[in-house]
N, C-alpha and C positions, 0 to 999 in steps of 0.2 A: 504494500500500500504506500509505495513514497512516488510514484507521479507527480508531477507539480496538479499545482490544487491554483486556481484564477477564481476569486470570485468578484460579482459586482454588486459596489455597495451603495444604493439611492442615498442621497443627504437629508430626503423630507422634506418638510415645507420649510421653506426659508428663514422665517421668523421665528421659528424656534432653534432646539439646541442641538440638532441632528449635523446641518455644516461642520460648528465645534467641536463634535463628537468625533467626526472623520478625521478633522486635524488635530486633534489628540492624538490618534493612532499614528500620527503620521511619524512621533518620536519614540513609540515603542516598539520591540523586537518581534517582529510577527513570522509566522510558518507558512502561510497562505498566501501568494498575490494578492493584494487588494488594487482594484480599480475603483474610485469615489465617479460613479454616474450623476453629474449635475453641472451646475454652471462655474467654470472657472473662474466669472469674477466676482460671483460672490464668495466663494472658498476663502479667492485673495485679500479680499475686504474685510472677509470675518478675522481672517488670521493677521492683516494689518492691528485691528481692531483691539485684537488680545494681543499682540505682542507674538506673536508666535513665526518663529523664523522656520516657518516651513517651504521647502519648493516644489511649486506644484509641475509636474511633466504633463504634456499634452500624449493620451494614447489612442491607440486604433486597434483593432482587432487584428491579432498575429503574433503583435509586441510583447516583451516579456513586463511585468508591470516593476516598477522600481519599489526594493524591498530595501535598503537604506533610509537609517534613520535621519527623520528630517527632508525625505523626500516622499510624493505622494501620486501617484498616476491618477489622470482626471481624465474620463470618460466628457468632452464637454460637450451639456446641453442648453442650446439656445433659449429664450424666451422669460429669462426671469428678470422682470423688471426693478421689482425691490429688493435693496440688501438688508434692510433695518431690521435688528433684532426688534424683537417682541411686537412688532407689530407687522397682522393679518391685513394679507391685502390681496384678493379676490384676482385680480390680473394675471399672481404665481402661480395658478390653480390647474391652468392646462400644463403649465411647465413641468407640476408636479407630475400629474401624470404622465408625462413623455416621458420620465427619467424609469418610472414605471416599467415603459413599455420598452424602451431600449434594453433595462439590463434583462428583463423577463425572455425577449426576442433573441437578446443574445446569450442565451442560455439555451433556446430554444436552437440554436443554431452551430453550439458547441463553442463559442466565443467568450464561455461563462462556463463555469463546473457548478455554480450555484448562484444565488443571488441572497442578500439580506441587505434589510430596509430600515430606517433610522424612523421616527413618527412623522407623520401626516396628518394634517388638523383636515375632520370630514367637517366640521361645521362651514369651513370658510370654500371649501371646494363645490360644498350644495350651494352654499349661496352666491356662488359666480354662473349657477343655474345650470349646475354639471351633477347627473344625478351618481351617486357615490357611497356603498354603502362602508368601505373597507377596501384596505390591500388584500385581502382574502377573496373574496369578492370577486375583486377587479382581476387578480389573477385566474380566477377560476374559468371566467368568460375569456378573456386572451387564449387559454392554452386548449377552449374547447372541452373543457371537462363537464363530468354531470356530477358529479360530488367531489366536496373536498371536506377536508376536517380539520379542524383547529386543535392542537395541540401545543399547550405548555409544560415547559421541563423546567426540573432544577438537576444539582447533580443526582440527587437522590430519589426524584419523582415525576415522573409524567403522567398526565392525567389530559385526556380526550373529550372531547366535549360530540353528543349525538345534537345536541340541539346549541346553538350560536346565540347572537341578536335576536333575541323573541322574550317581547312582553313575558310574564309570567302564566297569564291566564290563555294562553295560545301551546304553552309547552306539552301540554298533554298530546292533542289532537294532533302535533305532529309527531311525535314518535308513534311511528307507524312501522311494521314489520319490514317493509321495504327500505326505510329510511333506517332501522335498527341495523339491519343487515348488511348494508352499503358500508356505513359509518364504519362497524366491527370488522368487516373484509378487507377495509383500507385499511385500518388502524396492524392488523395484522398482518399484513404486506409488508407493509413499511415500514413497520420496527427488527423485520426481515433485513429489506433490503438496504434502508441507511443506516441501520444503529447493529445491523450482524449480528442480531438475536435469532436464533436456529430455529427456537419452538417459545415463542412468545408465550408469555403468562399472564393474563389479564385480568384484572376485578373489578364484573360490571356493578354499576349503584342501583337500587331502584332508583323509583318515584318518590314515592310515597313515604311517611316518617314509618320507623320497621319495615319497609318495604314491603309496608300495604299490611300487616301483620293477616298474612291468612285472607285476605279480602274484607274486614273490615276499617283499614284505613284508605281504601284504594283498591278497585279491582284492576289497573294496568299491568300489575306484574302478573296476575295469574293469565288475565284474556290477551295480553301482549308481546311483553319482556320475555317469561321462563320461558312459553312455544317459540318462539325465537332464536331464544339463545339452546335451545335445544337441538333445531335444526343445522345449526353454525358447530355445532359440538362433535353433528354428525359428518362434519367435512374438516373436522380434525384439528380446529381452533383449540386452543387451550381456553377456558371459561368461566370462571368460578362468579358465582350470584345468580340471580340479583341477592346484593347485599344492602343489609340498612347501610347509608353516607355515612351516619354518627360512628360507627366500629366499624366501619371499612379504611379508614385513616387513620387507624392505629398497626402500631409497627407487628402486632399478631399475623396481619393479613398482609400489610404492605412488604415484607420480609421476605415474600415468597411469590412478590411479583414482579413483571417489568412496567406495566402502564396499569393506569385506571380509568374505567369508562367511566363518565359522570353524563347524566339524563341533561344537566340544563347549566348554564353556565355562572348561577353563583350557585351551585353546585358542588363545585372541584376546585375551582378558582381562587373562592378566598384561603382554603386552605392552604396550598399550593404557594400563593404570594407571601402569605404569613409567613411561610416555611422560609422562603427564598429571593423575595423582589428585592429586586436591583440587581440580581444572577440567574435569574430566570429567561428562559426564551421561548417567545413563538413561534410553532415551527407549522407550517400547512403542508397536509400530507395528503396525498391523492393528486396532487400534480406531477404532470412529466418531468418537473425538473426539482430543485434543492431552494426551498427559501424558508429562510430563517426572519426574525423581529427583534426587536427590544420588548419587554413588558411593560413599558412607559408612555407618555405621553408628549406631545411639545417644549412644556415646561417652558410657556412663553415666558414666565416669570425671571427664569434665570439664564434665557437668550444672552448672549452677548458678555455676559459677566466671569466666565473664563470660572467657574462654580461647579458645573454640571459632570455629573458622577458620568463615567464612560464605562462602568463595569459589565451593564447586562448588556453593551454592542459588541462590548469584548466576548462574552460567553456565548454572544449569538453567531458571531465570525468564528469562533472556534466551533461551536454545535454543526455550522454548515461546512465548515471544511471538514470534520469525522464524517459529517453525512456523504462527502463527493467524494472522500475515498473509499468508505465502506460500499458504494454503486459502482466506482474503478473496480476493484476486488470483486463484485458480484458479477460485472461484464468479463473482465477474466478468464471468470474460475466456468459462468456458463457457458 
C-alpha cells in the first residue's frame, strides 16, 4: 500500500475558516499530496492577512503536488469575488460549488485518489437562489448515485446514519425495508473496501426507546427493522440488533464491533461528537470515489483570526488517504 496517494482538498466558502485551515497545513509534514481546489487569491490574501509565509504553486493535473513545508499546490478556481473573512456574500456561492465539482470530476477521472472538503455555509448558497441541500447531496447527484450514506468516525467509533436531514416526525415512515437495506449493503461494502475490514461487525439501533420493548413502545422493529435485518443476515452480513441506543454505546457491545447503524441522526451523532469533535470525520460512503469532511462548521466567528483548530481536516486528510490506499490494495489484490 505505498502508491503515492493525491488528494483534493475544497477550501469552502470563503468567509469562513476553511482557506486558513489549508494554509495551516501548508507548514506541517504531510504523507499524502494535497492539492487546495479554490481560488489563489484568496488563499494569498488570507495568508497575507495572518502572517503566514506560505507559497502557493499553481497545479494541473499530471503534476506531482509540492509536499514541502511552506509550500502549497493550488488547484485554481475562478469566480470568487470576496476575500473578507467572516462575512457571507451570496456572489461566492456558484464559486463554491465549482471547487465542488472540479475536485469530485477529478476524482472521477483519476486526477484525485480522493477528495475532502473544508465547510460550506448552505444558508448563504440557498439564498443566492441555488437550491442546496449538502456536500453529501451535491455529491451524490454529480457521481449519479441512488444512495449514499453518511458516516462519522473517530478513532475508536463509526457510526452510520439510515436516515440524514429529516425532521423528526418524518423518521419513521422513511425507514422502509428498501431504504434499511440499501443503507446496510453500502455500509458493509465499504468498511470492506476503504477501511480492509474482511467480515464487518455491525450494531444496528432500533427506533424506538428499548427498541420498541416487544411492541409496546413501537411496532417498527418487529413489522420493519428485525424482517430486514434478517434477510441481510441471510447474504452473510454480520448483524447484531436491533438494539436499545441507551446500551448499545457502551463498551459491552461496542468492543466487538466495527461500525454502528443508528435509525436517525441525533441518534449516533451526539454521542459520537461527545466522544471525539474536533477529531472526528465525515466520511460519504456509497460513492465511486473517496470523500472525506471536517465535523465542523464555518466558524465565521473566528475567520480570519489565525485561532481556528485544524485538527478534524487533519484526521479527515489522513481518514481519506487510509481510504485510497486500502481501494489501491483492493484493485490489486482483485
Amino acid at each position: 500500500m505505498s502508491e503515492p496517494v493525491t488528494l483534493a482538498l475544497t477550501a469552502g466558502e470563503p468567509a469562513g475558516i476553511g482557506p486558513e485551515l489549508c494554509l495551516q497545513l501548508a507548514g506541517e509534514p504531510r504523507q499524502a499530496g494535497l492539492v487546495v481546489v479554490a481560488c489563489r487569491n484568496l488563499l494569498a490574501a488570507r495568508a497575507q492577512a495572518l502572517g503566514l509565509g506560505v507559497q502557493l504553486h499553481d497545479w494541473l493535473p499530471g503534476q506531482a503536488p509540492e509536499t514541502g513545508a511552506g509550500h502549497l499546490s493550488v488547484y485554481h478556481v475562478d469566480g470568487c469575488g470576496s476575500h473578507a473573512a467572516g462575512k457571507l456574500d451570496t456572489g461566492n456561492s456558484q464559486y463554491v460549488l465549482d471547487t465542488l465539482t472540479v475536485a469530485a470530476k477529478g476524482c472521477l477521472t483519476g486526477d484525485f485518489d480522493g477528495m475532502v472538503t473544508a465547510p460550506v455555509h448552505k444558508g448563504v448558497i440557498n439564498e443566492a437562489g441555488i437550491a442546496f441541500s449538502g456536500h453529501t447531496e451535491f455529491l451524490q447527484a454529480l457521481c449519479g448515485v441512488e444512495r449514499v450514506v453518511m458516516m462519522l468516525a473517530t478513532e475508536d467509533l463509526r457510526v452510520a446514519l439510515v436516515t440524514t436531514h429529516l425532521p423528526l416526525k418524518d423518521v419513521a415512515a422513511a425507514i422502509t425495508p428498501e431504504r434499511l437495506s440499501q443503507v446496510t449493503r453500502i455500509l458493509n461494502a465499504d468498511l470492506k473496501t476503504f477501511f480492509g475490514i474482511e467480515h464487518p461487525r455491525i450494531l444496528v439501533a432500533g427506533l424506538n426507546p428499548h427498541a420498541g420493548e416487544g411492541g409496546h413502545l413501537g411496532r417498527e422493529e418487529i413489522e420493519v427493522i428485525e424482517p430486514t435485518l434478517e434477510k441481510l443476515r441471510a447474504e452473510g452480513i454480520q448483524l447484531t440488533g436491533p438494539l436499545p441506543a441507551d446500551t448499545l454505546f457502551t463498551p459491552h457491545w461496542l468492543d466487538n464491533a466495527d461500525a454502528v447503524l443508528a435509525m436517525y441522526h441525533d441518534q449516533g451523532l451526539p454521542v459520537l461528537k461527545f466522544q471525539g469533535f474536533g477529531r472526528a470525520v465525515n466520511i460519504t460512503l456509497g460513492l465511486p470515489i473517496v470523500r472525506t469532511s471536517v465535523d465542523h462548521g464555518t466558524a465565521l466567528d473566528l475567520a480570519g483570526t489565525g485561532k481556528a483548530d485544524a485538527g478534524s481536516l487533519r484526521t479527515a486528510i489522513r481518514v481519506a488517504e487510509h481510504m485510497a490506499r486500502y481501494r489501491q490494495a483492493a484493485k490489486n489484490t482483485g
